[in-house]
N, C-alpha and C positions, 0 to 999 in steps of 0.2 A: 371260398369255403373256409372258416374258421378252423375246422378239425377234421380230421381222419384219422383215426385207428384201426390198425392191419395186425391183428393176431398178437393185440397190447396183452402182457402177465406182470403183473408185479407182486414181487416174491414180500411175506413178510417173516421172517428166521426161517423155520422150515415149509413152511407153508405157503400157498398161492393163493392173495385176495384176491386177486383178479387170474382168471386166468383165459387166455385166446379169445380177447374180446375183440371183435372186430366193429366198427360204427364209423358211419359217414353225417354229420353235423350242417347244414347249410345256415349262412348267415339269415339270422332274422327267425328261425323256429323257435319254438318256444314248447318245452319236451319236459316231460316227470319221468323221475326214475323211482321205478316202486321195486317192493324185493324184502321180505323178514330182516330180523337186525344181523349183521354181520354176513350179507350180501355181498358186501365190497361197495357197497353206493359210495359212502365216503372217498375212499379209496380211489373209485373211478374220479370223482371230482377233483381230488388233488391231483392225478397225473395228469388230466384236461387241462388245468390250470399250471402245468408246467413245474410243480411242486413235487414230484414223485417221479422219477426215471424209471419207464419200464425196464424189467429185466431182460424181455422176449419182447418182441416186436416191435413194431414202429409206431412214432404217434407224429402227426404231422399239421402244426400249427400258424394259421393263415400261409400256406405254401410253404413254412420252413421246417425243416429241423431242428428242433430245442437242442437237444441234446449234440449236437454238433456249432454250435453258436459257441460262440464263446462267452467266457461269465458276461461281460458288459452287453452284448448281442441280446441271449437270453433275458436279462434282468428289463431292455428296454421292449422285450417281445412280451413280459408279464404284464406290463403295464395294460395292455389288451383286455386282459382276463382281469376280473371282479371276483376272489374266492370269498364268500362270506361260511365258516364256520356255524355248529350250532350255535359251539354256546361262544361266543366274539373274545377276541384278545385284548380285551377294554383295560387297559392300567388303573387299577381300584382307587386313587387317590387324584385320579385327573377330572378335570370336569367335560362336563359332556359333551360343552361347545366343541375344545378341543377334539374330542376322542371322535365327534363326526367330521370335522374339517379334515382328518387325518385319511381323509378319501383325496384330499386332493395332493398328497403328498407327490405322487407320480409326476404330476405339472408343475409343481415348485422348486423353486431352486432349493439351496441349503438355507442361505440367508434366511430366504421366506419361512423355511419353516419352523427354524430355532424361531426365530420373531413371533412367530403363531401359539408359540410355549406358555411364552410370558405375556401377550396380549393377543388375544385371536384375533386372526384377520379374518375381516370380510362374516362376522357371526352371524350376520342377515339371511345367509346362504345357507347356515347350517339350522337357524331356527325354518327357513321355508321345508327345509329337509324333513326335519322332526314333525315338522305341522301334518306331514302326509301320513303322516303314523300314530297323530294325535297326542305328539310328544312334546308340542314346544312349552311347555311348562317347566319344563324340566333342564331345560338350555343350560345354565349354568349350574343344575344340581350334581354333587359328586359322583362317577359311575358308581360307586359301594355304596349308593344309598337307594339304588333301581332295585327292581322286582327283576326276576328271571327273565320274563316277559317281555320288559324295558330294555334288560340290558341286550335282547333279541333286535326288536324294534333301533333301537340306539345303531347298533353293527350295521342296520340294514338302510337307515337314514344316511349312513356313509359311502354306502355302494353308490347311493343318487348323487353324491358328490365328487363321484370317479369319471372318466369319460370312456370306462370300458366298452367295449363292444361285445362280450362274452359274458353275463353274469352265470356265476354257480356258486348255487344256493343251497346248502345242507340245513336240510331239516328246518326250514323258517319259524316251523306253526306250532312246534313242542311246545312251547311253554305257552301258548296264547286260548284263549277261550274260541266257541264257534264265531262270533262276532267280528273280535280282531282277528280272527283267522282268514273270512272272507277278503274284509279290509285290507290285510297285510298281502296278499295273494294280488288282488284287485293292483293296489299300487307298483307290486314288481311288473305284473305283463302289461300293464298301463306305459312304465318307464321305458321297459325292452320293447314296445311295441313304437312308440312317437324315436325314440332314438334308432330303430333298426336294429338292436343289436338281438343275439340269441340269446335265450333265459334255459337253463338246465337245472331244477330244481328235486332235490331228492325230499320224499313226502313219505310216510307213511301212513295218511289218509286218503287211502288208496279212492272212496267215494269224489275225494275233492280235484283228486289227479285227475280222476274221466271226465268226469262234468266240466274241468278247465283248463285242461289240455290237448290239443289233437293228437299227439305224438306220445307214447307209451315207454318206456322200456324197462322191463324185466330182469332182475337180477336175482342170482341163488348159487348161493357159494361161492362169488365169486365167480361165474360164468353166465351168458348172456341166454336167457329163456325165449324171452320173446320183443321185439322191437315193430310195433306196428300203430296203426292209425287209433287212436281211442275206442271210434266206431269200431271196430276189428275186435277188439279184446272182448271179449267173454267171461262171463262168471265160471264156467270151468277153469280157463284161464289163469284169475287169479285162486282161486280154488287150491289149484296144483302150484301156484306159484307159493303160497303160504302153508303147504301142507305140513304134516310134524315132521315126519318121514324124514332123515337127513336125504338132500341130493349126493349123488357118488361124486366124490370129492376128488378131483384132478390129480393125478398121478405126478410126481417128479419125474419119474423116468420119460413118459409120454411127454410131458413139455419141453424137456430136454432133447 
């Protein structure tokens, strides 16, 4: 079992994005997290991926404890998790070969990867990468000369060059049209699916979440609505999930 969270909160100044989330994760699912903007979907994905310490409760990653690892423990337990951001932490002046080999950073030593700086290793791997996303034209163009879109794709080319067993994936389809929306979708649960590993992906094309996900979950205010099978969810459902209405927003005292 990759994950477990038991009554996860994480605080941010005085506020709770998350708050008393509980979820049990099995290897190999493959789950949307749907929920209005400032849900905590982000939020959940960075403390999944061992990036964010809950405040309140426990989160517990392939049978350990993150947060009781110590720094070098933790850092070789990340190597696990794949977090790809929206928008990617692409260095504007590097080229793209680079910036997707930068998935394999995890498995190489130091040597390798300074070496990869100043002549990429192995770019055959990172153009088959790009190919899935209809990007290899682009192999050696500078990241600050990409489309929004591109530099989505680009982030995402590099996840395939990781040997995660966890992908979590914010927001992939933002900047992409319906076409390479399918496409881009199609190639994650394509990878998570021949590798085994679990795909967690937050979407707010809520039509694309049902139709191509079995596993649903619901997020509002930062607390967990509804977690259930796609078939299960209902247009009331999301209905109430996107309503104007604020949700009653978790007390300090009560989480305390």
């Amino acid at each position: 079992m990759p994950l477990l969270l038991q009554g996860v909160s994480v605080q941010h100044g005085q506020a709770f994005a998350l708050s008393d989330v509980s979820l049990t994760i099995e290897q190999g699912q493959q789950i949307a997290l749907i929920g209005p903007s400032g849900a905590g979907k982000t939020t959940l994905l960075h403390t999944m991926a061992c990036a964010l310490r809950p405040g309140l409760g426990e989160l517990t990653a392939f049978g350990l404890l993150p947060w009781s690892l110590s720094h070098a423990q933790r850092h070789k337990l990340r190597a696990r998790f794949f977090l790809a951001p929206q928008t990617p932490p692409l260095p504007p002046r590097q080229r793209v070969v680079t910036a997707v080999l930068a998935g394999c950073l995890p498995q190489w030593s130091l040597t390798r990867a300074l070496l990869s700086l100043f002549r990429p290793v192995e770019p055959d791997l990172a153009w088959e990468a790009l190919s899935r996303f209809n990007l290899q034209d682009k192999l050696y163009a500078r990241v600050d000369r990409l489309s929004g879109g591109e530099r989505q794709r680009c982030g995402l080319a590099r996840l395939l060059m990781s040997k995660a067993l966890v992908f979590l994936v914010d927001e992939p389809l933002s900047a992409l049209d319906p076409v390479l929306s399918l496409q881009t979708l199609s190639v994650l649960q394509q990878e998570a699916h021949e590798r085994g590993a679990t795909l967690i992906c937050s979407l707010h094309q809520v039509e694309l979440a049902r139709c191509h996900f079995p596993r649903l979950i619901g997020l509002r205010c930062g607390q967990l609505v509804f977690d259930a099978r796609s078939s299960e969810v209902t247009d009331q459902m999301i209905a109430d999930l996107y309503r104007h209405e604020p949700a009653p927003a978790a007390s300090l005292e009560v989480l305390r």
